[in-house]
C-alpha positions in Angstrom: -180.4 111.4 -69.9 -179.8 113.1 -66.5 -182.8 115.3 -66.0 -180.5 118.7 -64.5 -181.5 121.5 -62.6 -179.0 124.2 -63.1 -178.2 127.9 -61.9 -178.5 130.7 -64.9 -178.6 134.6 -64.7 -181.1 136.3 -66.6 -181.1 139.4 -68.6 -177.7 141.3 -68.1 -176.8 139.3 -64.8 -178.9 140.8 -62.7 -181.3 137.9 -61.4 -180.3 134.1 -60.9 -182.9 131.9 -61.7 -183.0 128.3 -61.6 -183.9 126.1 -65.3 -184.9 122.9 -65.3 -183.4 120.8 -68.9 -184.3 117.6 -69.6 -185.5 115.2 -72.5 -188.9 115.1 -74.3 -189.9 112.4 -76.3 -192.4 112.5 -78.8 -193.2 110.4 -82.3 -191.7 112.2 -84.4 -188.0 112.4 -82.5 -186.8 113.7 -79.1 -185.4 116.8 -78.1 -184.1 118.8 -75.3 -186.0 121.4 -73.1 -185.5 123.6 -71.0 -187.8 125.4 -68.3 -187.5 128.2 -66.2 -188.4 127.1 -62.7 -187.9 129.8 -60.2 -186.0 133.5 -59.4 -183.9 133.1 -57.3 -181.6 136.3 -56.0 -179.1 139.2 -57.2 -176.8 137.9 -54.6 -175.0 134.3 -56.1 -174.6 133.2 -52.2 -178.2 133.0 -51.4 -179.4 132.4 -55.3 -177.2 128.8 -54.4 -178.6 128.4 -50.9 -182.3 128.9 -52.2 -181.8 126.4 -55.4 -180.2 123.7 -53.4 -183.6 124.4 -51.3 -185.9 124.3 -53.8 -183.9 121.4 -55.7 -184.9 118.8 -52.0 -188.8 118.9 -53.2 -187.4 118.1 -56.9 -185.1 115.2 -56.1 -185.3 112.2 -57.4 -183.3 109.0 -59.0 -182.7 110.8 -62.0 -181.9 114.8 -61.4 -179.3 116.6 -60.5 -178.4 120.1 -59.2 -175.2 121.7 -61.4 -173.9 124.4 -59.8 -171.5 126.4 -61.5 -169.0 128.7 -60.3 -170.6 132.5 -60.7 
């Protein structure tokens, strides 16, 4: 699986933060997870401009940034 880096508004769309899901494996099965990475902004312009920023030092092989329309 794609690890994905995705844009979310938190409680009653007021913040957009940025949450980091992926998969973790462990010995008894796997399962997805999902973090919370960063706040972002109240305004969905810049709350895109400053994931897609903070996404560069993430980037790798297997990520990806989903950005969905607000």
């Amino acid at each position: 699986m794609t690890n994905i880096y995705s844009i979310g508004s938190g409680r009653q769309n007021k913040m957009f933060c940025l949450y980091y899901t992926f998969m973790e494996y462990r010995s008894y099965g796997s399962f997805e997870r999902t973090h919370h990475v960063a706040n972002l902004s109240t305004n969905y312009e810049k709350a895109v401009a400053k994931a897609k920023s903070i996404f560069k030092g993430y980037r790798d092989n297997n990520s990806k940034l989903v950005i969905e329309k607000e």
